[in-house]
C-alpha positions as CSV (number, residue, x, y, z in Angstrom):
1,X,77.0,64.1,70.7
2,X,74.0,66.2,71.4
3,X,71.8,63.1,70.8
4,X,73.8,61.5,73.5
5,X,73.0,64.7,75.8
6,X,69.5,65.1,75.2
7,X,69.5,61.6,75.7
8,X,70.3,62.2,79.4
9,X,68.7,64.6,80.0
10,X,65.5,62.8,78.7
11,X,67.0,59.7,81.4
12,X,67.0,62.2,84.0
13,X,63.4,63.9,83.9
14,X,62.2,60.3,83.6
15,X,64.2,59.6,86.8
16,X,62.2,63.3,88.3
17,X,58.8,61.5,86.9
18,X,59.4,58.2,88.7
19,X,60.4,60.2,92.0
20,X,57.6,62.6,92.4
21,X,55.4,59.4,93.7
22,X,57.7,57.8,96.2
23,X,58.0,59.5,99.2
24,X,54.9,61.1,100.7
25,X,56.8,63.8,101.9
26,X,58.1,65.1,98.6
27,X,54.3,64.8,97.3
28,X,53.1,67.6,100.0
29,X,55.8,70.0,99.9
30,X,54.1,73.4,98.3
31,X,54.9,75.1,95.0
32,X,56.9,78.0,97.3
33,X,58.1,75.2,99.7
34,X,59.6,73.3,96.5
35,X,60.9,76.3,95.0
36,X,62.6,77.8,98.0
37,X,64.4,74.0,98.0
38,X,65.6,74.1,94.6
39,X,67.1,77.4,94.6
40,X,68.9,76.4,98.1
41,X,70.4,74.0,96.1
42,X,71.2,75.8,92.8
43,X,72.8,78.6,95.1
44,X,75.3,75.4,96.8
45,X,76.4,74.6,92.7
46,X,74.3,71.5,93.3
47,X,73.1,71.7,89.8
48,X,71.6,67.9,89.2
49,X,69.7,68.4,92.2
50,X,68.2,71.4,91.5
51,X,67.1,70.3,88.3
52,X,65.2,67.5,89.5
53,X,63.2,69.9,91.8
54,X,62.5,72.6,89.1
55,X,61.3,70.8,86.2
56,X,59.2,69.3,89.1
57,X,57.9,72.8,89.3
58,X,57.5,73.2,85.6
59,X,55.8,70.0,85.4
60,X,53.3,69.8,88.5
61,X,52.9,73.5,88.9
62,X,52.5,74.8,84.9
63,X,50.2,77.5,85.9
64,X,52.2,78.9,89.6
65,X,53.7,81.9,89.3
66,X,57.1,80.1,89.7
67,X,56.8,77.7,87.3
68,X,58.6,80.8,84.6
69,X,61.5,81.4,87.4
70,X,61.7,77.6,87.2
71,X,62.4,76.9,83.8
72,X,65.0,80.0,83.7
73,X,67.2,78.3,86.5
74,X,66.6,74.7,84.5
75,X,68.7,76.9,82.1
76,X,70.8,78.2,84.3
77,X,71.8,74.6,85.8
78,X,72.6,73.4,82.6
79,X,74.8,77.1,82.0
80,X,76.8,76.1,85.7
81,X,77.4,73.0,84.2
82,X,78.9,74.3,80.7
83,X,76.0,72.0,79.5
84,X,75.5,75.3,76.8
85,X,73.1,72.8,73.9
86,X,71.3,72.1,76.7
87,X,71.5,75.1,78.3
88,X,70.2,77.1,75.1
89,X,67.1,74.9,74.9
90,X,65.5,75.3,78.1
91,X,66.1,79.3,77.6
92,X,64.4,78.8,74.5
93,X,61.3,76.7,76.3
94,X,61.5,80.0,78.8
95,X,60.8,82.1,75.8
96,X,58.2,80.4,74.2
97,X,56.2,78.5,77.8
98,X,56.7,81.9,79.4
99,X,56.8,84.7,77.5
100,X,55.3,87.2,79.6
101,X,58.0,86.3,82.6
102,X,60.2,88.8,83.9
103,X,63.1,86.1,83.5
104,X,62.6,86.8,79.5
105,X,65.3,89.4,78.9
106,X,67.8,87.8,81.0
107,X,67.2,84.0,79.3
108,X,67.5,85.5,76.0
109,X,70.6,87.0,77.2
110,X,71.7,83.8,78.5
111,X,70.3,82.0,75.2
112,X,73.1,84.2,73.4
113,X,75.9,83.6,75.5
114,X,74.6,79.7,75.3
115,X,75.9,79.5,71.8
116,X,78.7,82.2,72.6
117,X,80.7,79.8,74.7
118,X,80.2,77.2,72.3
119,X,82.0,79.9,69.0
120,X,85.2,78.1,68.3
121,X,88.0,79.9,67.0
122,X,87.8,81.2,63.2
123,X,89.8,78.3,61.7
124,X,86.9,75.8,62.8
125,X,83.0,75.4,61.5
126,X,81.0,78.9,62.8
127,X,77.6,77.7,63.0
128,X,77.5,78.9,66.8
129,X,79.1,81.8,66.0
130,X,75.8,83.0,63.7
131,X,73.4,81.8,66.3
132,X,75.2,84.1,69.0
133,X,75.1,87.2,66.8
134,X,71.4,86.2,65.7
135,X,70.6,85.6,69.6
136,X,72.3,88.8,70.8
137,X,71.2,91.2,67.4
138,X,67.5,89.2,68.8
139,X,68.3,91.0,72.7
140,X,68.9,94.7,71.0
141,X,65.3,94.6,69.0
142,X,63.3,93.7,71.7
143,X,65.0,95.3,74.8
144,X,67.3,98.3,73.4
145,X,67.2,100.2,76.7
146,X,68.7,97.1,78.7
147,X,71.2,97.4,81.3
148,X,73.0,94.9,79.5
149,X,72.6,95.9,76.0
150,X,75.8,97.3,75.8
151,X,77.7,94.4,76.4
152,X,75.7,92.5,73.6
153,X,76.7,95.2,71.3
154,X,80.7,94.9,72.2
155,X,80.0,90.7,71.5
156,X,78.3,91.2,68.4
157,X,81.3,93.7,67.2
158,X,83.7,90.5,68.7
159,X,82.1,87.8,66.7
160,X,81.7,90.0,63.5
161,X,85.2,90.3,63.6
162,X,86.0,86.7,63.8
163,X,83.6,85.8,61.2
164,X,85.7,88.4,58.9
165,X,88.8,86.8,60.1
166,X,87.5,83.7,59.2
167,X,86.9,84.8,55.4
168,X,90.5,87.0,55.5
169,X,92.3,83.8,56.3
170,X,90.9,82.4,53.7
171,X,91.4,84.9,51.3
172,X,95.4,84.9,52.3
173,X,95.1,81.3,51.6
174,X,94.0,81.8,48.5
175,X,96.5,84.0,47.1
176,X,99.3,81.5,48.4
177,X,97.6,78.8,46.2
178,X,97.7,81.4,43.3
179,X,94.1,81.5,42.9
180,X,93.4,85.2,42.5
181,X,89.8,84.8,41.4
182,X,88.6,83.4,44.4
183,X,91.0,85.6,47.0
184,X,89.1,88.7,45.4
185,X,86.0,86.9,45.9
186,X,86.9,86.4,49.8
187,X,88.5,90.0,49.9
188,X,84.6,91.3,48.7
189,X,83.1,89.2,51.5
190,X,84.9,90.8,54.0
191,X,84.6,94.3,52.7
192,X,80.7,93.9,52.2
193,X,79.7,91.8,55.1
194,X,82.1,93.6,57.6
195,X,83.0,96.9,57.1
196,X,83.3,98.0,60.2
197,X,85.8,95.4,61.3
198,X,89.7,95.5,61.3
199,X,89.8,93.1,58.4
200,X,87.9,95.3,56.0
201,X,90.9,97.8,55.4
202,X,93.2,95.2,55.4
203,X,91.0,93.7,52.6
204,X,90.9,96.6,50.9
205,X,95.0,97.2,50.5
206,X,95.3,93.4,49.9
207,X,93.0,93.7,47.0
208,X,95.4,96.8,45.6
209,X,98.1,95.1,46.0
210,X,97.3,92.0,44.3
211,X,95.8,94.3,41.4
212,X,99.3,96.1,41.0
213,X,101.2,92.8,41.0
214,X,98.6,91.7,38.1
215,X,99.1,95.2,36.3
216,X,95.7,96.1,36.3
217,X,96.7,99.4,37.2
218,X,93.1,101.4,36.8
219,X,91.5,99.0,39.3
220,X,94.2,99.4,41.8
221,X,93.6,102.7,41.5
222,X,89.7,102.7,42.0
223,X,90.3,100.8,45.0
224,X,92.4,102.7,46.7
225,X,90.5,105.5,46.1
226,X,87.8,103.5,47.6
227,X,89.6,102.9,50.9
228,X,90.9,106.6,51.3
229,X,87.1,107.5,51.4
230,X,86.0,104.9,53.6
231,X,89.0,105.0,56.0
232,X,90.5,108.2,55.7
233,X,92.0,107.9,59.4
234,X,92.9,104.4,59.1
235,X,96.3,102.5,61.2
236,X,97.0,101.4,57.8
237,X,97.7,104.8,56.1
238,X,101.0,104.5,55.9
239,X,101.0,101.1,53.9
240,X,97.7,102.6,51.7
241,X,100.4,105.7,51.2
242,X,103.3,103.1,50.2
243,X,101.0,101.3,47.6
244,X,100.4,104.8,46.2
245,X,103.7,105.2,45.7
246,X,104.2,102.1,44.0
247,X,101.1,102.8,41.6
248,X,102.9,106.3,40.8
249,X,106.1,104.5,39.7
250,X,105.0,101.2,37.9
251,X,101.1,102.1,36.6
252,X,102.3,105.5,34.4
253,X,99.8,103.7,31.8
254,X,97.1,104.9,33.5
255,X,98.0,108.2,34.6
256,X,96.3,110.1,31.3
257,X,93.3,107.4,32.1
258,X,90.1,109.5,33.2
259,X,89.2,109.2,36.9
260,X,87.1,106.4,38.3
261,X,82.9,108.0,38.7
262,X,80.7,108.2,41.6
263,X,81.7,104.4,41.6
264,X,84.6,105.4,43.6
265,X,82.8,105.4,46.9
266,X,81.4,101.7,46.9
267,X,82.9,99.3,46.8
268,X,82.7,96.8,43.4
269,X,81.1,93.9,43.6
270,X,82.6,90.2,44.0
271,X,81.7,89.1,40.8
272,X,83.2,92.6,38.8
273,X,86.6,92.2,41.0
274,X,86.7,88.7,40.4
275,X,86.2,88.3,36.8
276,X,89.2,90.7,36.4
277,X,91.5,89.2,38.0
278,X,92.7,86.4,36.6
């Protein structure tokens, strides 16, 4: 599939090549002259127009002082087309052809969102969903103070939390196949990797939940001590309160137990939880 697309767009600059010598007309137009043309036409959504003339620009006038705004709007064609692969690589041409352009910030913006429209949903492969957050975590280091970085941070929180919905599904899956070991493993992941996402809680009270339905009472305990720290104001008090009234009534073995140490605040790690559980 993105063979096939770079393909044509290979086809076309050939096309753009074979063009810029046939009409004598075309061949005396000036770098503002040509510019002023292609932007007519990216303004009138004629996208595969405009991209003939700007990579003309890019190509015949390298050194102009359009040539940057011109490979930005070769990116932003292929972003009005939802052409987002090939949209992502001619932002990433702007950043590394151009990189003193004032057309930086805003192509690394839309070199994010590039590979934001293409994040599936969190059943399917998140490969895009990585670049995104590397792309937009990429616009908050070098330009902190942006107009837009506010925005970037409320996407990054967005696909965070699908990425830990991603490994809480799993998880629940898991723990319907009966194999606890690895639903601890995927509980940890989420609790680790995203803690400031709605899943982590919930991974939290699944944990202690599974723990008290294997009887392994002091760990149930530990953890929810564990998310009482972290989340004292949590939505999900009320079931954290419930599964501390069930650890009162069934887990009396440990009540004489000494309390869990200064490990009480972090969480354990995947491969302690998971070689418990069993």
């Amino acid at each position: 599939m993105v063979n096939r697309m770079i393909l044509g767009g290979l086809t076309a600059l050939a096309v753009v090549l074979a063009g810029c010598g046939s009409g004598e007309q075309t061949t005396t137009f000036s770098v503002e002259q040509r510019f002023a043309k292609a932007k007519a036409l990216f303004d009138n959504s004629d996208y595969l127009e405009a991209i003939n003339e700007f990579t003309v620009i890019t190509l015949q006038f390298q050194g102009s002082q359009f040539a940057g705004d011109a490979q930005y709007y070769l990116g932003e064609c292929r972003y009005g087309r939802r052409e987002y692969l090939l949209a992502a690589f001619e932002y990433g041409v702007l950043k590394r052809s151009y990189p003193a352009s004032p057309r930086v910030p805003d192509g690394q913006y839309k070199l994010a969102m590039s590979y934001y429209r293409l994040s599936p949903g969190s059943s399917l492969d998140q490969q895009y969903t990585k670049k995104a957050i590397d792309e937009f975590q990429s616009f908050i280091e070098y330009y902190p103070s942006h107009q837009l970085a506010a925005d970037v941070d409320a996407k990054i929180r967005e696909l965070n939390t699908k990425l830990a919905r991603k490994l809480y599904d799993a998880a629940r899956q898991y723990l319907i196949l009966e194999r606890y070991k690895a639903a601890m493993r995927y509980f940890d992941d989420v609790i680790e990797k995203y803690h400031d996402t709605e899943y982590a809680p919930l991974a939290y009270l699944d944990k202690v939940e599974v723990l008290i339905d294997r009887r392994r009472y002091l760990e149930a305990r530990d953890e929810l001590s564990r998310f009482m720290t972290r989340y004292p104001n949590s939505v999900f008090r009320r079931r954290a309160d419930q599964l501390q009234q069930r650890l009162q009534e069934e887990g009396k073995e440990w009540k004489n137990a000494p309390a869990a140490s200064s490990a009480v605040t972090a969480p354990l790690s995947s491969d302690q939880t998971a070689g418990r559980v069993k």
